[in-house]
Backbone as CSV, one residue per row, in Angstrom:
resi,resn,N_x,N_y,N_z,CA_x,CA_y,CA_z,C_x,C_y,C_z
1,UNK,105.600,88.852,80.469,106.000,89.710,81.565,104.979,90.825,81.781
2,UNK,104.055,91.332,80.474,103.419,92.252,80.870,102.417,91.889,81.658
3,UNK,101.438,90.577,81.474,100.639,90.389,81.960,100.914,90.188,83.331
4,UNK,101.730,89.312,83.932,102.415,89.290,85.078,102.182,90.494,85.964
5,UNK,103.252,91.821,85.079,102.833,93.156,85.470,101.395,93.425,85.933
6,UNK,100.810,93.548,85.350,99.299,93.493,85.388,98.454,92.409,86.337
7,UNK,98.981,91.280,86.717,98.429,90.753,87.641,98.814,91.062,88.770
8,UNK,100.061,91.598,89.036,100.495,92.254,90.125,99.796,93.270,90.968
9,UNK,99.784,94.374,89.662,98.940,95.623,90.296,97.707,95.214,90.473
10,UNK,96.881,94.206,90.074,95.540,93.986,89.855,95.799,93.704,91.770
11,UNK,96.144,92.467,91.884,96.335,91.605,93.089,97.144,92.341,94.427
12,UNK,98.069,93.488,93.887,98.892,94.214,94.797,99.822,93.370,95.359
13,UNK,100.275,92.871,94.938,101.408,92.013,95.562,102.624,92.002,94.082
14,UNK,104.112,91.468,94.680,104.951,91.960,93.895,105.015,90.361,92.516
15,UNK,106.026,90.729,91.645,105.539,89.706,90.791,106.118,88.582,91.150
16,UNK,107.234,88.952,92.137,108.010,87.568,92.725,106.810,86.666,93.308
17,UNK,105.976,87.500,94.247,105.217,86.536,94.797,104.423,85.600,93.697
18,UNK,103.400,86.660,92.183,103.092,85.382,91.848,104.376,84.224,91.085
19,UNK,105.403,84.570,90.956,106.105,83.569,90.305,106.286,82.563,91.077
20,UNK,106.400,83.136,92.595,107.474,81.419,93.200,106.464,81.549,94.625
21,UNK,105.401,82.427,94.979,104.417,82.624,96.151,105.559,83.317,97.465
22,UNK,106.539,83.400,97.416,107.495,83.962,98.383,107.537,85.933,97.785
23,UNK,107.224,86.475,99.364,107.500,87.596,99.117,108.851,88.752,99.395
24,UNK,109.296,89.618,98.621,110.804,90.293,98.731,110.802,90.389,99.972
25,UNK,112.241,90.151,100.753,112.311,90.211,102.324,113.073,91.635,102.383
26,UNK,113.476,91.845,101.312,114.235,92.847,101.240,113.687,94.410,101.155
27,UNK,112.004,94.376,100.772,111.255,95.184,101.011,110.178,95.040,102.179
28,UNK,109.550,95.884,102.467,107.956,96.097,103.414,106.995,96.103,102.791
29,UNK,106.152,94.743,102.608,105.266,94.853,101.440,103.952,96.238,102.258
30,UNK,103.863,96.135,101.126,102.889,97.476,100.751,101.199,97.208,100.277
31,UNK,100.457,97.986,100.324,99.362,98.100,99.811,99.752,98.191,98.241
32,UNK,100.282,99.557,98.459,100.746,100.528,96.967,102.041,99.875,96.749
33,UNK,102.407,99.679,95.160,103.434,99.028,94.773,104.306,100.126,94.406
34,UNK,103.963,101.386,94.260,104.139,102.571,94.120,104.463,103.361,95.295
35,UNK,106.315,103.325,95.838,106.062,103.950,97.163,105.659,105.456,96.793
36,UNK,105.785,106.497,96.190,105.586,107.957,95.710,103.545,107.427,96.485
37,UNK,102.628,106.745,95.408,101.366,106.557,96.095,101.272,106.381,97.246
38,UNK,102.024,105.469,98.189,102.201,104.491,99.238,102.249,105.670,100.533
39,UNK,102.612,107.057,100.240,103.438,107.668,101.068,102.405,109.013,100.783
40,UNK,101.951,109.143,99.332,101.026,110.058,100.017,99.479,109.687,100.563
41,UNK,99.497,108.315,100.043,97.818,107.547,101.397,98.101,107.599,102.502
42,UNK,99.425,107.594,102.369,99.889,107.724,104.503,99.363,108.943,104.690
43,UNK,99.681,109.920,103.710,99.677,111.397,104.173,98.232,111.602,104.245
44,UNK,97.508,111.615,103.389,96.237,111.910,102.919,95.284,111.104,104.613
45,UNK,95.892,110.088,104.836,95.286,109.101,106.001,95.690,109.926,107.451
46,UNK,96.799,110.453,107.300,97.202,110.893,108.691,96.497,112.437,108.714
47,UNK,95.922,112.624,107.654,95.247,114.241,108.223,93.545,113.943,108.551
48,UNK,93.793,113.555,109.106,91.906,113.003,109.843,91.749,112.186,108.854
49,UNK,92.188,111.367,107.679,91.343,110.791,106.332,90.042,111.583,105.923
50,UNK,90.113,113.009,105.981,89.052,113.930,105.377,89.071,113.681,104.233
51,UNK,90.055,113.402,103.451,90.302,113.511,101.277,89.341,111.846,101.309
52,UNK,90.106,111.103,102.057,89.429,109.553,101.568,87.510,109.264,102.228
53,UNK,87.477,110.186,103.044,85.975,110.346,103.628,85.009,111.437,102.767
54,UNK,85.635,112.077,102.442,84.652,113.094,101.442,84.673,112.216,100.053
55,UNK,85.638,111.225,99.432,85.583,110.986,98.523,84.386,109.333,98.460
56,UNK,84.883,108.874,99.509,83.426,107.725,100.121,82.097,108.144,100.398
57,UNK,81.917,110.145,100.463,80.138,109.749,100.077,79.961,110.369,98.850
58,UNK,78.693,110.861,98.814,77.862,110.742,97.630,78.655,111.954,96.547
59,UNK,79.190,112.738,96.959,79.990,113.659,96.771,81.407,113.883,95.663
60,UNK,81.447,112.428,95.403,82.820,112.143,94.906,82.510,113.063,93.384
61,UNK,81.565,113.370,92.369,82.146,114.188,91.459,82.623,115.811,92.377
62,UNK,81.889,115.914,93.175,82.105,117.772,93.377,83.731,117.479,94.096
63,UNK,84.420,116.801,94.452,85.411,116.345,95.226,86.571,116.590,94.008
64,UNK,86.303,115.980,93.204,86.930,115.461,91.467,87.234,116.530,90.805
65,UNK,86.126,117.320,90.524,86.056,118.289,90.162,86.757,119.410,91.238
66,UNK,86.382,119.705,92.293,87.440,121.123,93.025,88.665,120.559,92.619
67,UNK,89.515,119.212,92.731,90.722,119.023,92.282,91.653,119.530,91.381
68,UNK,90.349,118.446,90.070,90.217,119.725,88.719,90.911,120.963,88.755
69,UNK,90.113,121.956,89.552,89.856,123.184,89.242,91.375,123.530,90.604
70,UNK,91.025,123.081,91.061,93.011,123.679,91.738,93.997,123.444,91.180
71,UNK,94.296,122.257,90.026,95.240,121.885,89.413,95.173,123.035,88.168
72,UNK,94.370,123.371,87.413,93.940,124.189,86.385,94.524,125.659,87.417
73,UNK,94.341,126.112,88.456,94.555,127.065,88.989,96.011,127.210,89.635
74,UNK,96.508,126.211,89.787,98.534,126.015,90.160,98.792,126.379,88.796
75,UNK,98.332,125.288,87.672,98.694,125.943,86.348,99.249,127.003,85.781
76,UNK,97.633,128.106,86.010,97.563,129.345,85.916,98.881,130.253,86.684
77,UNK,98.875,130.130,88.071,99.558,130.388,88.705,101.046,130.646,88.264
78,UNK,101.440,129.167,87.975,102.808,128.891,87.392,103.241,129.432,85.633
79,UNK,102.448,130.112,84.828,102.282,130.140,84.089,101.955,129.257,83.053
80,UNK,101.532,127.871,82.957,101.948,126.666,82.460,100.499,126.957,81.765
81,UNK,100.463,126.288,80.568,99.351,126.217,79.781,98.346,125.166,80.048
82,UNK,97.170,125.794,80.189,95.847,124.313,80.719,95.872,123.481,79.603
């Protein structure tokens, strides 16, 4: 079953499909198998796709890094230990 798991996310499709090739009718297949992910690529996509375009050029550590450093800084904020 784990591997299964794992071929799933690899392939993005659910595990029903690889077991029997039929997919859940009962869901909207997805990119993300993860609706929480699924919903913030929508989000991230519906604001010009600036996050997914700065992260496609050459740029992607300084991108990584400000992240970094805002998450370290909500932290702070919240009192929470880095």
């Amino acid at each position: 079953m784990e591997i299964l798991q794992k071929l799933s996310a690899y392939f993005g499709v659910t595990v029903d499909y690889l077991m029997n090739g039929e997919s859940e009718t009962t869901h909207q297949q997805s990119y993300y198998l993860d609706t929480d992910t699924a919903k913030m690529a929508q989000e991230l996509k519906d604001n010009d796709n600036i996050l997914f375009d700065a992260y496609k050029s050459t740029k992607k550590d300084k991108l990584l890094a400000y992240a970094k450093k805002l998450m370290e800084l909500e932290k702070m904020e919240n009192g929470d230990d880095i």
